[in-house]
C-alpha positions in Angstrom: 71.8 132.2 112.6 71.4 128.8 114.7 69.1 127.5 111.6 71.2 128.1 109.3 74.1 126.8 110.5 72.3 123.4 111.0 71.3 122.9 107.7 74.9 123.9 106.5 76.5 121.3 109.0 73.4 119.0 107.9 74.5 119.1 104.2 78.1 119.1 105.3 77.8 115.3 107.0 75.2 114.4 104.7 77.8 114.9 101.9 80.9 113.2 104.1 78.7 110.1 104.7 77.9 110.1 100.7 81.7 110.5 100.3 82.7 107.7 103.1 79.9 105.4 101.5 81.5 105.8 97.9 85.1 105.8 98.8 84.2 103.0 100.6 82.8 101.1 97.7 85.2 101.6 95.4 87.7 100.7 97.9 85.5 97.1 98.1 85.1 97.0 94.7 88.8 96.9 94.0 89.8 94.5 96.8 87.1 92.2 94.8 89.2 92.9 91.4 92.6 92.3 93.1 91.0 89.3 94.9 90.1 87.9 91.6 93.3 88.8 90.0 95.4 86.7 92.2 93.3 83.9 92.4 93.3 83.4 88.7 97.5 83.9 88.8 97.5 81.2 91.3 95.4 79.0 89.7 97.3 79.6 86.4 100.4 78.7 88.6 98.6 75.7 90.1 97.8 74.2 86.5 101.5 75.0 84.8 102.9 73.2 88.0 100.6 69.9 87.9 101.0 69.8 84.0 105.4 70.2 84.6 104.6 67.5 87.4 102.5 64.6 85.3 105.3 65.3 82.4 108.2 64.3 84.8 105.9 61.3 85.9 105.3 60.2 82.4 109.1 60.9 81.7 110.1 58.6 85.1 108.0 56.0 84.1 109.2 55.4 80.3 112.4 55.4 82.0 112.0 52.5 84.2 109.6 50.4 82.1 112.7 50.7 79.5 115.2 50.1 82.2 112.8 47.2 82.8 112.6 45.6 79.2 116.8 46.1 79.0 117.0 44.1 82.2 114.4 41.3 81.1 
């Protein structure tokens, strides 16, 4: 009886530590897709706002070089 029931609680933690191991990893794996995920949104954020920002630049700066030229 003592035998036995090491091999069954051998194959029982065996089988918990594959489990742990794979949860684990696909618990990795997904914090890596999510990672990814927002970095991209944020980048995609950070491009839209500096493209908004240089057109209001470009926009400010027609405006005074024609305040300029109506002044001169």
């Amino acid at each position: 009886m003592g035998y036995v029931m090491r091999v069954r609680l051998a194959s029982f933690f065996t089988g918990a530590a594959v489990a742990s191991f794979l949860g684990l990893y696909t618990l990795h794996k997904d914090y890596k897709v999510a990672h990814q995920s927002f970095t991209q949104q944020m980048n995609d954020l950070h491009k839209s706002l500096e493209g908004r920002i240089s057109s209001l630049e470009k926009m400010k700066q027609t405006e005074t070089s024609e305040q300029v030229e109506a002044t001169e």
